[in-house]
py3Dmol code that shows the C-alpha trace and the ligand (Angstrom):
import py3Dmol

protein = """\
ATOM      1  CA  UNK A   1       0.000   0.000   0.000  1.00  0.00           C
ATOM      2  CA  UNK A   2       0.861   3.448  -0.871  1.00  0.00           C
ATOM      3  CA  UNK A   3      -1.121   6.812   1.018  1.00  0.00           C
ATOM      4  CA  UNK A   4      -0.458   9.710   0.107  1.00  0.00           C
ATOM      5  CA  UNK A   5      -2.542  12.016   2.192  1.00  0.00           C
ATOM      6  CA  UNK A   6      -3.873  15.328   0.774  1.00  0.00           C
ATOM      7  CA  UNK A   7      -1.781  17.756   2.926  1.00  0.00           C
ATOM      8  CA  UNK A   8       1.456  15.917   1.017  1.00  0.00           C
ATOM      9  CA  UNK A   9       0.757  17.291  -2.270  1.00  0.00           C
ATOM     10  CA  UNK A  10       0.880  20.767  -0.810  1.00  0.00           C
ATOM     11  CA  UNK A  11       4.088  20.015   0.755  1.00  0.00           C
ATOM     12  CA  UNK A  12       5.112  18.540  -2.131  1.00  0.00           C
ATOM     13  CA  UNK A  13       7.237  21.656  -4.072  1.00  0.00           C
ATOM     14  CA  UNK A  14       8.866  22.414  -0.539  1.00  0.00           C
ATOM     15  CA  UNK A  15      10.155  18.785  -0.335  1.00  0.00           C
ATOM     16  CA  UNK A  16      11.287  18.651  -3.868  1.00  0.00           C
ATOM     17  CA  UNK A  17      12.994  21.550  -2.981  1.00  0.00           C
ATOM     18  CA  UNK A  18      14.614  20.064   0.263  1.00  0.00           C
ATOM     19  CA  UNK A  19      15.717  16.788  -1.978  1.00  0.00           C
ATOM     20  CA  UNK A  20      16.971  18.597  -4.962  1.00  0.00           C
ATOM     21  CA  UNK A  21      19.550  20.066  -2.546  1.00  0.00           C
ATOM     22  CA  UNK A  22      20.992  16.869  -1.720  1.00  0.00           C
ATOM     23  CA  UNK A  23      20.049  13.846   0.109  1.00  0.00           C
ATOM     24  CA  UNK A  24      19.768  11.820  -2.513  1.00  0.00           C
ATOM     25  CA  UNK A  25      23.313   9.810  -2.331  1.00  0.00           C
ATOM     26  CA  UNK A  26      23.352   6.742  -0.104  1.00  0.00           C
ATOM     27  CA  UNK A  27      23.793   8.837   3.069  1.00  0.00           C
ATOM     28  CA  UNK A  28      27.198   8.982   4.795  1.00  0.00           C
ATOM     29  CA  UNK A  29      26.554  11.037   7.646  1.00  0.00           C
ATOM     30  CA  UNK A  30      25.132   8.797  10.555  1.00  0.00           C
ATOM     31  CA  UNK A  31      25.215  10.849  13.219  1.00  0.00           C
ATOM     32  CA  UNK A  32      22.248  13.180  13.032  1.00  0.00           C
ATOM     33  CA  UNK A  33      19.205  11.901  14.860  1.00  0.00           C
ATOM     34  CA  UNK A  34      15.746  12.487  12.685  1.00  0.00           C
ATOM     35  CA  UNK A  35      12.986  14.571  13.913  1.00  0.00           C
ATOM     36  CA  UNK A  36       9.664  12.953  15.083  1.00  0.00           C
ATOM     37  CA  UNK A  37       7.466  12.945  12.102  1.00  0.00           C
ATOM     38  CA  UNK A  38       4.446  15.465  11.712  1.00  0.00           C
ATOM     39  CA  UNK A  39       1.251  13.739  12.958  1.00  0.00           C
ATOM     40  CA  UNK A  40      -0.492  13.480   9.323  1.00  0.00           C
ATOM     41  CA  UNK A  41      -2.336  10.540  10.663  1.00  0.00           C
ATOM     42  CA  UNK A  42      -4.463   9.160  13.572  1.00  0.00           C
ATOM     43  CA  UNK A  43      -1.777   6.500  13.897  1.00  0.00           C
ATOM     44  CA  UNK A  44       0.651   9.375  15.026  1.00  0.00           C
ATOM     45  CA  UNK A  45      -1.377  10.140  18.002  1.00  0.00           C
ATOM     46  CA  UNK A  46      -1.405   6.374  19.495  1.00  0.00           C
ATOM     47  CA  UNK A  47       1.472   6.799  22.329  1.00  0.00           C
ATOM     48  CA  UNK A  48       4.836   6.136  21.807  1.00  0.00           C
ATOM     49  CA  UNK A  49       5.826   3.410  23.852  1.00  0.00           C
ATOM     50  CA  UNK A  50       9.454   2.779  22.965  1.00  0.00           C
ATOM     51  CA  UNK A  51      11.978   4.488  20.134  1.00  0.00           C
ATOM     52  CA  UNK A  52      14.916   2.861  18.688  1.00  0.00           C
ATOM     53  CA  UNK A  53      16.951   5.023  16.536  1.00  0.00           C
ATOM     54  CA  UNK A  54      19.390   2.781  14.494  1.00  0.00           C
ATOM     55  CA  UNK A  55      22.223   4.390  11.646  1.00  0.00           C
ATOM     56  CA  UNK A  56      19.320   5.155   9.117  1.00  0.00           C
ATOM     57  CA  UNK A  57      15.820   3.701  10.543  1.00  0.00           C
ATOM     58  CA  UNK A  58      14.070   5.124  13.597  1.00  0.00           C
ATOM     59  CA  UNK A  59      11.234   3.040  14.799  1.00  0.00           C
ATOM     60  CA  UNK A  60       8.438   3.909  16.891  1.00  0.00           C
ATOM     61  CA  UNK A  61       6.505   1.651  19.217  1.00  0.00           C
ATOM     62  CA  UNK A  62       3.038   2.107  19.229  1.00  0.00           C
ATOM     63  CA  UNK A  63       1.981  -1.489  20.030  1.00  0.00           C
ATOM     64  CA  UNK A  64       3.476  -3.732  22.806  1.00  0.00           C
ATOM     65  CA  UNK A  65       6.010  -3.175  25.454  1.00  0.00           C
ATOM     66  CA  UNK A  66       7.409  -6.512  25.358  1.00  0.00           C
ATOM     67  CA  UNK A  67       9.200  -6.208  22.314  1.00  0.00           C
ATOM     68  CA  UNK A  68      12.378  -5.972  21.836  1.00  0.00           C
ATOM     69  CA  UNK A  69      12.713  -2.869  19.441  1.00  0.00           C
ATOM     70  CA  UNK A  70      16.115  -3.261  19.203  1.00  0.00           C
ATOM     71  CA  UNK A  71      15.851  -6.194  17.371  1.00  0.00           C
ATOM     72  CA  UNK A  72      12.975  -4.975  14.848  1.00  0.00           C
ATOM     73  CA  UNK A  73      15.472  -1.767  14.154  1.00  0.00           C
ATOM     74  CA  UNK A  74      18.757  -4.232  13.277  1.00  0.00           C
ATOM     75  CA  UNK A  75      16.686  -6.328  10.803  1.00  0.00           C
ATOM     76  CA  UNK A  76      15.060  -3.101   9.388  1.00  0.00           C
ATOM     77  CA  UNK A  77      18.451  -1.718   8.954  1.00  0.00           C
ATOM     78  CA  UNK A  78      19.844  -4.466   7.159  1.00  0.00           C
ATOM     79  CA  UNK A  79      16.574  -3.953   4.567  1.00  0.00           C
ATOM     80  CA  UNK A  80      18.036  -0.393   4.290  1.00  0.00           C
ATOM     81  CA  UNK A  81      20.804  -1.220   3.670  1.00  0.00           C
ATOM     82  CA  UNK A  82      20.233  -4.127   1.022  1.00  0.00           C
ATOM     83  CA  UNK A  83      17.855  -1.991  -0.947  1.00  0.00           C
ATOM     84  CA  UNK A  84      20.150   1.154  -1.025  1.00  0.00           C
ATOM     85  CA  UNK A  85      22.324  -0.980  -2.824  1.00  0.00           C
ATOM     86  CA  UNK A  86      20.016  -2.385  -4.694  1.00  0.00           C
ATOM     87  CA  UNK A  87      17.969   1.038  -6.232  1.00  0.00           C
ATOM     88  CA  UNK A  88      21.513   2.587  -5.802  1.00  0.00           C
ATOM     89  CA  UNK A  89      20.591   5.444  -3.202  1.00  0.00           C
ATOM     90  CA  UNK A  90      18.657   6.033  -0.411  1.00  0.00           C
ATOM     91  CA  UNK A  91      16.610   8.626   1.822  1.00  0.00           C
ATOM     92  CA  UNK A  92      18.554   9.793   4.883  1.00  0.00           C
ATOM     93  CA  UNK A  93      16.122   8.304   6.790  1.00  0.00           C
ATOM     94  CA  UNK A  94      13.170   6.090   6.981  1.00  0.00           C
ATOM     95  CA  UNK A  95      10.548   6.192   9.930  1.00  0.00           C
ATOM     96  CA  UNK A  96       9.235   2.665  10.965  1.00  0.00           C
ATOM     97  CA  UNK A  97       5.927   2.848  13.035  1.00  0.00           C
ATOM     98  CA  UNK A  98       4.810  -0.497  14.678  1.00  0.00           C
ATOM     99  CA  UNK A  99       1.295  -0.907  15.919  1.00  0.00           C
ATOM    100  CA  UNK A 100      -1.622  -2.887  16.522  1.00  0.00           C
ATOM    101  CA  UNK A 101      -4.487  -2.084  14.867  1.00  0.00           C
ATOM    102  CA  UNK A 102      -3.518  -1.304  11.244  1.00  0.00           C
ATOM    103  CA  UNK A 103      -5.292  -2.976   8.318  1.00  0.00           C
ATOM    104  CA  UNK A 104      -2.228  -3.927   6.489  1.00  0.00           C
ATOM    105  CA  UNK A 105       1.444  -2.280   5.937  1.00  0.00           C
ATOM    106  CA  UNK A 106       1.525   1.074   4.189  1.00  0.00           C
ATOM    107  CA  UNK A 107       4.129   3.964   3.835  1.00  0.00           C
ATOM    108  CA  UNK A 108       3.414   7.684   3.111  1.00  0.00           C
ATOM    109  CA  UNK A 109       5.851  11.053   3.172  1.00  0.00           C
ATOM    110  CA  UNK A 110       4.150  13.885   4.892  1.00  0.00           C
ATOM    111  CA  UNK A 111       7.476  15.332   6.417  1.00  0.00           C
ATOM    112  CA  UNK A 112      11.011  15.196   5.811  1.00  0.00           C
ATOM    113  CA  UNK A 113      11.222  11.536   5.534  1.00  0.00           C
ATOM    114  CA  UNK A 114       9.292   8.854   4.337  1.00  0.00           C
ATOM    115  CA  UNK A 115       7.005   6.270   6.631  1.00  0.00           C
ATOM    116  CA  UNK A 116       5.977   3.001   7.179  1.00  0.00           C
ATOM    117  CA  UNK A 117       3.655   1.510   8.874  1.00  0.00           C
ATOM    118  CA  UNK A 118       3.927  -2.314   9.875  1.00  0.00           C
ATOM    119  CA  UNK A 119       1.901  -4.362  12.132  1.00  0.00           C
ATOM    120  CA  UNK A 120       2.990  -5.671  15.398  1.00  0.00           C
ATOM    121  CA  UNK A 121       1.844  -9.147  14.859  1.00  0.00           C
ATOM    122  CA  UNK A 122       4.529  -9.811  12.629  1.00  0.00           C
ATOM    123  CA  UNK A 123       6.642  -7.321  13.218  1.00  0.00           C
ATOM    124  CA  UNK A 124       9.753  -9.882  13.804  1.00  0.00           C
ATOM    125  CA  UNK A 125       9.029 -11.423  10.321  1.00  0.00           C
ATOM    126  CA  UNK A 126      11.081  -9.355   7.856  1.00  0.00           C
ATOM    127  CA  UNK A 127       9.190 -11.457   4.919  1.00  0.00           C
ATOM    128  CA  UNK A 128       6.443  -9.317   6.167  1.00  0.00           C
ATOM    129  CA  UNK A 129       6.098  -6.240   4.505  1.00  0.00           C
ATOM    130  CA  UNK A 130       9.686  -5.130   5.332  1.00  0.00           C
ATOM    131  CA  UNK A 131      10.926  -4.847   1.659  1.00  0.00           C
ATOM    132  CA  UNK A 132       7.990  -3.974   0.315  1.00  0.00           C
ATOM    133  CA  UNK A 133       6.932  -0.904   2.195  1.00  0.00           C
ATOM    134  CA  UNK A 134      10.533   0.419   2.825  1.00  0.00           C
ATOM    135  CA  UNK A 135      10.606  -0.083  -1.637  1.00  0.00           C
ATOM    136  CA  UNK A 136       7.568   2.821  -1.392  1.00  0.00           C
ATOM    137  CA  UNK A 137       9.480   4.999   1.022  1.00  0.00           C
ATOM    138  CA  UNK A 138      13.033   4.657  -1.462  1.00  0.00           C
ATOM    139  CA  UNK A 139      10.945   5.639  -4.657  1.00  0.00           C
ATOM    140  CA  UNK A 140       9.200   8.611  -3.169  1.00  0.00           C
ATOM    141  CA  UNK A 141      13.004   9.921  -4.122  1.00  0.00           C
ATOM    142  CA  UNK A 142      11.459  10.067  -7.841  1.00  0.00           C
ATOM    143  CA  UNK A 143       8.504  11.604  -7.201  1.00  0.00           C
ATOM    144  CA  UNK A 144       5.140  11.323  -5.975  1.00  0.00           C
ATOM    145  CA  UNK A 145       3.010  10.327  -7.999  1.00  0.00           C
ATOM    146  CA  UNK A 146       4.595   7.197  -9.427  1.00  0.00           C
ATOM    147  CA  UNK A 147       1.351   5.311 -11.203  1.00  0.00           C
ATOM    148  CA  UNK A 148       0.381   2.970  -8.459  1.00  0.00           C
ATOM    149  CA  UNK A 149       0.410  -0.351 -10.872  1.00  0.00           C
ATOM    150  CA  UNK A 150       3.927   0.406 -10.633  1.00  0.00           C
ATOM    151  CA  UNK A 151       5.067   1.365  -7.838  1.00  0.00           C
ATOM    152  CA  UNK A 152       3.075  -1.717  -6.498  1.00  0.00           C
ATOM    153  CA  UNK A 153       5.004  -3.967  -8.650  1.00  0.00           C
ATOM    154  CA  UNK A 154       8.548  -2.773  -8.390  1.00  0.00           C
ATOM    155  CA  UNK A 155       7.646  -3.031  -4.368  1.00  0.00           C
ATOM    156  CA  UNK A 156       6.798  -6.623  -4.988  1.00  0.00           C
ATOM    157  CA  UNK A 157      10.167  -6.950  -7.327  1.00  0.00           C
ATOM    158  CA  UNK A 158      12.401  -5.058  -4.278  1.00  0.00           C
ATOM    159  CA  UNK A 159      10.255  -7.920  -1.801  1.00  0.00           C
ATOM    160  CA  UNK A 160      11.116 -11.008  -4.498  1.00  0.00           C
ATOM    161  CA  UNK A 161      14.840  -9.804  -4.925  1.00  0.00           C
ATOM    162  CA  UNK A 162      15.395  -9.282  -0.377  1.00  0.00           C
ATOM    163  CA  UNK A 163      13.447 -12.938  -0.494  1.00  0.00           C
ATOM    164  CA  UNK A 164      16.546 -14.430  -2.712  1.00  0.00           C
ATOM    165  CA  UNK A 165      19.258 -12.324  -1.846  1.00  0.00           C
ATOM    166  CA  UNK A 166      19.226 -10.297   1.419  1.00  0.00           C
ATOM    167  CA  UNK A 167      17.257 -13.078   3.504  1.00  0.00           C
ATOM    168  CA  UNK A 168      18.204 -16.231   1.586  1.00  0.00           C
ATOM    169  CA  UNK A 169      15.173 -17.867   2.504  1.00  0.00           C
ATOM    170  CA  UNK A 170      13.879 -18.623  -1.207  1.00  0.00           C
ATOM    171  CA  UNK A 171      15.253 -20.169  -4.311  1.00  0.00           C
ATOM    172  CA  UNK A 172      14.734 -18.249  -8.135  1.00  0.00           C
ATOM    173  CA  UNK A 173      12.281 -21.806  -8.541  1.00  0.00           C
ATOM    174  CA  UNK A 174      10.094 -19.779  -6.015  1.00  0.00           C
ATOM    175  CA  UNK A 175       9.151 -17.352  -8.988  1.00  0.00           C
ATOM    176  CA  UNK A 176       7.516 -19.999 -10.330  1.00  0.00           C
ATOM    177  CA  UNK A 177       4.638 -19.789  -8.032  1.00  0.00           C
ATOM    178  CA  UNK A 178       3.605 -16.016  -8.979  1.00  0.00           C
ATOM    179  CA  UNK A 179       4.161 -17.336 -12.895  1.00  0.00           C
ATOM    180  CA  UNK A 180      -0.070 -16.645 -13.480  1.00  0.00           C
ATOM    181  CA  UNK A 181      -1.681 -13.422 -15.264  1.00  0.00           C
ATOM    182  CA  UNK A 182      -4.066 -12.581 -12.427  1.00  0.00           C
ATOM    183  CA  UNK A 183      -0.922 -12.184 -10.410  1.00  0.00           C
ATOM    184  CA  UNK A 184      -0.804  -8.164  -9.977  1.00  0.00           C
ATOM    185  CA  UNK A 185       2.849  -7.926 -10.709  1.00  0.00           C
ATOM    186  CA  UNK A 186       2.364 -10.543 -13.704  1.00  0.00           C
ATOM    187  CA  UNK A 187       4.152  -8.247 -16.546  1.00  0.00           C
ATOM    188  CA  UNK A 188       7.298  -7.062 -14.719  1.00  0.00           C
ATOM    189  CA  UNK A 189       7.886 -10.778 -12.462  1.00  0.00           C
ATOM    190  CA  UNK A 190       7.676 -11.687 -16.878  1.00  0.00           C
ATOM    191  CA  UNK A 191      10.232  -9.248 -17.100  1.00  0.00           C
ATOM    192  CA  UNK A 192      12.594 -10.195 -14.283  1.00  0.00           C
ATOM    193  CA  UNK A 193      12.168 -13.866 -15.763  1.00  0.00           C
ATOM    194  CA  UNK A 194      13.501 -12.842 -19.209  1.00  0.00           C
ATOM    195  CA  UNK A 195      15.946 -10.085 -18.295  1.00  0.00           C
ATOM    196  CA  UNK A 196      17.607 -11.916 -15.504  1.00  0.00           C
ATOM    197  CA  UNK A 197      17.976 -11.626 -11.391  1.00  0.00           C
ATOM    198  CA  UNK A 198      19.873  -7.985 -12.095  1.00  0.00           C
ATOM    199  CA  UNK A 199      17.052  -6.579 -13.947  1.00  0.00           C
ATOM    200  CA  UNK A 200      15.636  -4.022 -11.651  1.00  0.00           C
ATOM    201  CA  UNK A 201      18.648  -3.372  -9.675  1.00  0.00           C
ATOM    202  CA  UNK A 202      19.374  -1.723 -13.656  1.00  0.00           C
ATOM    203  CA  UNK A 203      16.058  -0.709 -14.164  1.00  0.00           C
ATOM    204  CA  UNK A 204      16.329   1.483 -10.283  1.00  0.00           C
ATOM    205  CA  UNK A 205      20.288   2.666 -11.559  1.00  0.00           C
ATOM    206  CA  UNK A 206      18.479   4.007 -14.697  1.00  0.00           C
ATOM    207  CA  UNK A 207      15.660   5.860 -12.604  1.00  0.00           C
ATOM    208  CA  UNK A 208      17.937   7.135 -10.576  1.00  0.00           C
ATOM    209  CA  UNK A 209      20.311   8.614 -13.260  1.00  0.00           C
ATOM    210  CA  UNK A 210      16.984  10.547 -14.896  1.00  0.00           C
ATOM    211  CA  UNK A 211      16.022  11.717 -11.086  1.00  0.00           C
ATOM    212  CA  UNK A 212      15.297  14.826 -12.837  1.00  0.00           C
ATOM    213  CA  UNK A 213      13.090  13.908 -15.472  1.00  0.00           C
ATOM    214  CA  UNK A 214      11.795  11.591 -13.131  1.00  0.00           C
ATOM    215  CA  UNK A 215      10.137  14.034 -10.512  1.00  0.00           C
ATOM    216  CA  UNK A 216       8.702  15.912 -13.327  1.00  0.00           C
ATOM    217  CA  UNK A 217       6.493  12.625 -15.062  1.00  0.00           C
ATOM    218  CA  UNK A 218       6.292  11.462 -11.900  1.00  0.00           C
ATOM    219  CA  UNK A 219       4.019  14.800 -10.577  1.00  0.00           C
ATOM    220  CA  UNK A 220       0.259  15.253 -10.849  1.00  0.00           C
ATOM    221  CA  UNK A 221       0.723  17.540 -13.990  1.00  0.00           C
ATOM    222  CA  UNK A 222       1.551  14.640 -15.963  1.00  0.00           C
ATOM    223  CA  UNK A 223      -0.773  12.789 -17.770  1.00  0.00           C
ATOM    224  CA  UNK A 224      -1.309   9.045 -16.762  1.00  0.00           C
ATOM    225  CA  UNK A 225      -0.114   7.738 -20.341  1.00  0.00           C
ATOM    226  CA  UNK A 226       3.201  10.219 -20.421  1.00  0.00           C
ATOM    227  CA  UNK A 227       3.899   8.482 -17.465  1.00  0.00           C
ATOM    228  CA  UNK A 228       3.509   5.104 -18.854  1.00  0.00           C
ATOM    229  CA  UNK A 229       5.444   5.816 -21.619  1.00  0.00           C
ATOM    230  CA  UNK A 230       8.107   6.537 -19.489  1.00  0.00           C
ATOM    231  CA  UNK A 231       8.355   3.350 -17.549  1.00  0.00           C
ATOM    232  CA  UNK A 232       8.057   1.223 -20.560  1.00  0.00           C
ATOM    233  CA  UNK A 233      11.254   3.616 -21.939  1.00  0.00           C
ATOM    234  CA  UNK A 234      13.058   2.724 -18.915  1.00  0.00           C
ATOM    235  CA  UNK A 235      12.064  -0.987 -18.438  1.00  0.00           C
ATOM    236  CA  UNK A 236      13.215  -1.040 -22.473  1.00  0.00           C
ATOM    237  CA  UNK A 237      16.635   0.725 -21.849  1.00  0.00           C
ATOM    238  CA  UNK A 238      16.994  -1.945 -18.789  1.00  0.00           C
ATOM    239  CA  UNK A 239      16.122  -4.825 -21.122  1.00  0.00           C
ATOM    240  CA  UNK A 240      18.336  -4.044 -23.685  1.00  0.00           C
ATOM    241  CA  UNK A 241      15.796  -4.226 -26.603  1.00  0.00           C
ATOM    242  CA  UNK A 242      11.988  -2.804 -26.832  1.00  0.00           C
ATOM    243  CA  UNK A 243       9.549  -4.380 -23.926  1.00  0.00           C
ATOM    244  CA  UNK A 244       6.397  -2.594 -25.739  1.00  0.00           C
ATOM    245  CA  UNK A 245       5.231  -5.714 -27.940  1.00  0.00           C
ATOM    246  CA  UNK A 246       5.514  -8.134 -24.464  1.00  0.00           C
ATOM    247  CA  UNK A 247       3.398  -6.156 -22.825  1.00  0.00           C
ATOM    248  CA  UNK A 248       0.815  -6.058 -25.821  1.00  0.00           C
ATOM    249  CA  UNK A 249       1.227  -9.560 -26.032  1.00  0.00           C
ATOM    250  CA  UNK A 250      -0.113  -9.621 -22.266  1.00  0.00           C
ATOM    251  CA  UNK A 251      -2.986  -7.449 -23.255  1.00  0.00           C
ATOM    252  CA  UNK A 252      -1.465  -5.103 -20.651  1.00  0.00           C
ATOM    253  CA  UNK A 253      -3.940  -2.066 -19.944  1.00  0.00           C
ATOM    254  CA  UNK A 254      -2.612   0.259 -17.592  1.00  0.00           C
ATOM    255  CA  UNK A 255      -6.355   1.620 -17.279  1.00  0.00           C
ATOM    256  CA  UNK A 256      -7.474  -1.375 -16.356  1.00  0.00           C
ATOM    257  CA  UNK A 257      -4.869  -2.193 -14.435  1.00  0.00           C
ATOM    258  CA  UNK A 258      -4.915   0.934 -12.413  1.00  0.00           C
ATOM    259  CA  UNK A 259      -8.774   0.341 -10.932  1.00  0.00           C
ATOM    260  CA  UNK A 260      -8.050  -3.360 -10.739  1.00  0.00           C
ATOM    261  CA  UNK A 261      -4.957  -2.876  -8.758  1.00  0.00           C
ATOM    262  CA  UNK A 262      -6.844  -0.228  -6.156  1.00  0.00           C
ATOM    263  CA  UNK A 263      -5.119  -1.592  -2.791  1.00  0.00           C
TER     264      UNK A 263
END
"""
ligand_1 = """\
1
ZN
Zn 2.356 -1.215 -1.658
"""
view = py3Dmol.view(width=600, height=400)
view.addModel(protein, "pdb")
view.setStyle({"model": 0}, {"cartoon": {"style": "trace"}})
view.addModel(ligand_1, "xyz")
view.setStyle({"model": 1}, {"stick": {}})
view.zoomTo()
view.show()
């Protein structure tokens, strides 16, 4: 999941602003503390019960005094760290809320740093939304209004790839398993299948290197297909040859797609 709430978009030029002057390398400097995040949502306002500030995750307690945060922050760091290698920078910081009552894991960036949100009944299972919320809170870097069938499904690519190679717990044959076209992430899993496991650490290098051009599709001036186009140009340069006639050959819509994928 993905919110962005509505006060975001006016904060939106301000924070472009903030990143285009820097944070945007893999950050060096680890001893700055963040700030507590604005309270953009009721979730802000449960108590804090317990704050762990590790070298570029802070996490908040919301849920249970008898965890150990400082275990949740060390495996939450080592996603940070794996996926700032992997999209080939990072945020300075990302804010890791942990509580009981939320309907599933979801990031937003109301302040200076991104969000996540992940629930405390699996909180010590880093298969559990780890990679795939902290993914949201990396990409805000290129702008805000990434189309959500994408920015679902390179979240789900960022969760496949820590699966494989950050946690070792699966094999590539595991792929296998999502290999169906009602799976949401269907065209770019296709994509990862043909291209190879490097794909979308390439296809994030290439983002990255357009940061630019990115934040400007990537805004709510641009036009839904513009955007599209874009991707596909990207996901082409990454693949080395044009990926436009594979995904007509999936009968890919991104209409459709967009208010079939609404979660
Ligand atoms: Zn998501």
């Amino acid at each position: 999941m993905s919110f962005l709430f509505a006060a975001t978009r006016a904060l939106t030029a301000v924070l472009i602003a903030f990143l285009l002057g820097g944070a945007v390398a893999v950050p060096q400097d680890s001893s700055a503390v963040p700030k507590d995040p604005p309270p953009s949502t009721k979730w802000h306002q449960e108590p804090v019960l317990e704050k762990k500030v590790a070298k570029n995750v802070s996490v908040y307690n919301h849920a249970d005094a008898t965890i150990v945060l400082e275990t949740v922050a060390e495996q939450l760091q080592r996603q940070y760290d794996f996926l700032a290698k992997y999209t080939g920078g990072a945020p300075r910081w990302v804010l890791v809320h942990v509580g009981k009552d939320y309907e599933c894991g979801f990031s937003i960036h109301a302040g200076p740093d991104p969000e996540m949100f992940l629930q405390s009944g699996s909180i010590f299972d880093s298969s559990a939304n780890y990679a795939h919320e902290m993914m949201h809170c990396f990409m805000f870097d290129l702008g805000f209004a990434i189309p959500h069938w994408f920015n679902e499904s390179l979240s789900d690519m960022a969760w496949f790839d820590s699966e494989i190679d950050l946690w070792k717990r699966r094999k590539e044959a595991w792929l296998g398993e999502f290999d169906r076209v009602d799976y949401r992430s269907y065209e770019l899993l296709e994509l990862r299948r043909k291209y190879g496991h490097d794909y979308f650490a390439k296809v994030c290098a290439l983002f990255r290197k357009q940061q630019d051009e990115c934040r400007r599709v990537f805004s709510d001036a641009t036009k839904l297909d513009e955007k599209n186009d874009f991707i596909l140009a990207v996901l082409s340069q990454a693949a080395g040859e044009d990926v436009k006639p594979l995904f007509k050959e999936w009968g890919f819509n991104p209409r459709t797609r967009e208010r079939q994928r609404g979660y």
